[in-house]
C-alpha positions as CSV (number, residue, x, y, z in Angstrom):
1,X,0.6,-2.2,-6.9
2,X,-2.8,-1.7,-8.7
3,X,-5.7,0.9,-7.2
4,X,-7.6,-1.7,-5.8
5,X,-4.8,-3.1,-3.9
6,X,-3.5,0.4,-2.8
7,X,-7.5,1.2,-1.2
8,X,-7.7,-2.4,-0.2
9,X,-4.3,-2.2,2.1
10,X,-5.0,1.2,3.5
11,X,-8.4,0.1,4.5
12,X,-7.4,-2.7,6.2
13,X,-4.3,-0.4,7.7
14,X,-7.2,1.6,9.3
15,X,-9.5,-1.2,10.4
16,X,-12.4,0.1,7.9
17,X,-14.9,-2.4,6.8
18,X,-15.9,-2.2,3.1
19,X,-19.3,-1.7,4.4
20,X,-18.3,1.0,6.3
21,X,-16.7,2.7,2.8
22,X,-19.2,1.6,0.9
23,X,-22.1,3.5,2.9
24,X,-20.3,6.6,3.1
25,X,-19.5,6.6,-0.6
26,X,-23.8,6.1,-0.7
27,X,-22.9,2.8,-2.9
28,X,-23.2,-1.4,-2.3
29,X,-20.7,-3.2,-0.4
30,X,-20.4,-5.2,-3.8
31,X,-19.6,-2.0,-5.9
32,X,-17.2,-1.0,-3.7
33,X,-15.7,-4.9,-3.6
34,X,-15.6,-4.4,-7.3
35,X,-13.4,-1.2,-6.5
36,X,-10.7,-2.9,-4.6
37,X,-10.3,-6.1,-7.0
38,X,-9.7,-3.5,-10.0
39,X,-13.0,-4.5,-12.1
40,X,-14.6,-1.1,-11.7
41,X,-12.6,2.2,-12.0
42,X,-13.7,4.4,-9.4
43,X,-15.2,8.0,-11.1
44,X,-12.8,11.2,-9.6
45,X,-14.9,12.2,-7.6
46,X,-15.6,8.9,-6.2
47,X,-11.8,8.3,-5.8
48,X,-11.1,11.7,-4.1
49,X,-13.9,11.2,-1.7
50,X,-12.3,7.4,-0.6
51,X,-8.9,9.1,-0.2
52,X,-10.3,11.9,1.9
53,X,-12.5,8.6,3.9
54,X,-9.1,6.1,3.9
55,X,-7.0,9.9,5.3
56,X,-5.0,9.7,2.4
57,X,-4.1,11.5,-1.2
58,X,-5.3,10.2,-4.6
59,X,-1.7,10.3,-5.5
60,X,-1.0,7.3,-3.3
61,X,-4.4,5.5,-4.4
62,X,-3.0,5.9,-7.7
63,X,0.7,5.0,-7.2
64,X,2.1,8.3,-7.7
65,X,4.0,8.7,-4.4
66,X,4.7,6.1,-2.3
67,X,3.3,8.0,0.7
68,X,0.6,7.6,2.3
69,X,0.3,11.2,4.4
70,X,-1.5,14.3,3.1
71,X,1.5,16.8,2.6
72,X,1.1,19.6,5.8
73,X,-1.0,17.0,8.1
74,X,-0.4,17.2,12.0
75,X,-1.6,13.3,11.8
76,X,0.9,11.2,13.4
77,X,0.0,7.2,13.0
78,X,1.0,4.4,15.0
79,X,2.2,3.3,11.3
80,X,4.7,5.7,10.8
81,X,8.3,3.9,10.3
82,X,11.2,4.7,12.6
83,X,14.8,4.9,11.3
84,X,15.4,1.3,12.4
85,X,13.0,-0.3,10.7
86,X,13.3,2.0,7.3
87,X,16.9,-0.2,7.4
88,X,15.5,-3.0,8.4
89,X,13.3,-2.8,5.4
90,X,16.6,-1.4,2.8
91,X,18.6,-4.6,4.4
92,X,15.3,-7.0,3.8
93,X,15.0,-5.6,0.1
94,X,18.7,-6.4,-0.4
95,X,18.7,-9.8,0.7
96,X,15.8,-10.6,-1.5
97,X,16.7,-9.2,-4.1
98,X,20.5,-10.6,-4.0
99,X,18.9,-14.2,-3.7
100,X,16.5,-13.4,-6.5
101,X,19.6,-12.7,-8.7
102,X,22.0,-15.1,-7.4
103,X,19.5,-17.7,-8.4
104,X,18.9,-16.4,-12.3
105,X,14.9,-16.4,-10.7
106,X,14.9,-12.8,-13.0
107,X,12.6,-14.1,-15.8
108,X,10.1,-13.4,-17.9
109,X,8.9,-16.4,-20.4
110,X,12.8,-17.8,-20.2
111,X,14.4,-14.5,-21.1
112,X,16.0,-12.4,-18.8
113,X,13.9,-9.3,-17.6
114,X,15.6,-5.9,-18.0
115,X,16.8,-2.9,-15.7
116,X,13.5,-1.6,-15.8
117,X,11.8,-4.2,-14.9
118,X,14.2,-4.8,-11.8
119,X,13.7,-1.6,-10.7
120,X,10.2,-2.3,-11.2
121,X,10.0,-5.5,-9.0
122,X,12.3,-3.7,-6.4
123,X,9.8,-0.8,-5.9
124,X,7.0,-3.1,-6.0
125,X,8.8,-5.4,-2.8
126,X,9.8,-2.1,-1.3
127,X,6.2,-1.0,-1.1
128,X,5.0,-4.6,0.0
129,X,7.8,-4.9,3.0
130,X,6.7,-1.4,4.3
131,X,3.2,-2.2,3.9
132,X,3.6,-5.3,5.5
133,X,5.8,-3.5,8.8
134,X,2.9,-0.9,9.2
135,X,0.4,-3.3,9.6
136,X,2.1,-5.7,12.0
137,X,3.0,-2.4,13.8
138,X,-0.5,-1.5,13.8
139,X,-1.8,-4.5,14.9
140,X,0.4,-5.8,18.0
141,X,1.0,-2.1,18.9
142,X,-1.2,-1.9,22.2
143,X,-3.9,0.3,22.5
144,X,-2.8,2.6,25.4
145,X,-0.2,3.8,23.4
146,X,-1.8,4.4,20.3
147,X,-2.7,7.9,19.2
């Protein structure tokens, strides 16, 4: 998942506008577009101050760790996982990927892709099934028992 992608979902995870970003960062709402579809690469200090706006670490902007908490934060989300659905998401990821390779869909140009690259996909899916589970939490979670 590119940067743009990674500020776009977590955005959207905690109901920010681009606008909204966009004025705190003192910039247009189009620069800021520009951010999230990858054609401008944010400056450090640009991409430190949207982590510290979207309650996140560059490190998960940037694809380093897949998570999205600042290490030693009291911050509890609605969006955190339980146990069930962390299997749910493992026994989703399985399935997929077992179909994928039962069908020979593992391709590149008509030659099979590699080990890398199936790890690759896998942690790419991985990320997009958990992102996907926090936001549907997020979003038919009533309010009352948000926090």
């Amino acid at each position: 998942m590119s940067l743009g992608s990674r500020i776009r979902e977590i955005r959207k995870l905690r109901n920010l506008t681009q606008k909204e970003i966009a004025s705190e960062l003192e910039m247009g709402r189009s620069n800021f577009g520009h951010i999230e579809n990858d054609r401008v690469i944010p400056s450090s200090d640009d991409l430190q101050k949207i982590a510290d706006i979207l309650h996140t670490t560059t490190d998960y902007l940037l694809g380093r760790t897949d998570d999205p908490t600042i290490p030693g934060s009291s911050e509890t989300h609605v969006s955190a996982l339980t146990s069930k659905e962390e299997r749910d998401i493992v026994k989703d990821l399985e399935r997929i990927m077992a179909d994928l390779e039962s069908n020979h869909a593992l391709a590149f140009h008509g030659d099979p892709i590699d080990e890398e690259e199936i790890e690759l996909l896998r942690s790419s899916l991985e990320n997009s099934l958990r992102i996907a589970k926090m936001v549907a939490k997020k979003k038919f979670t009533p309010k009352k028992y948000r926090k």
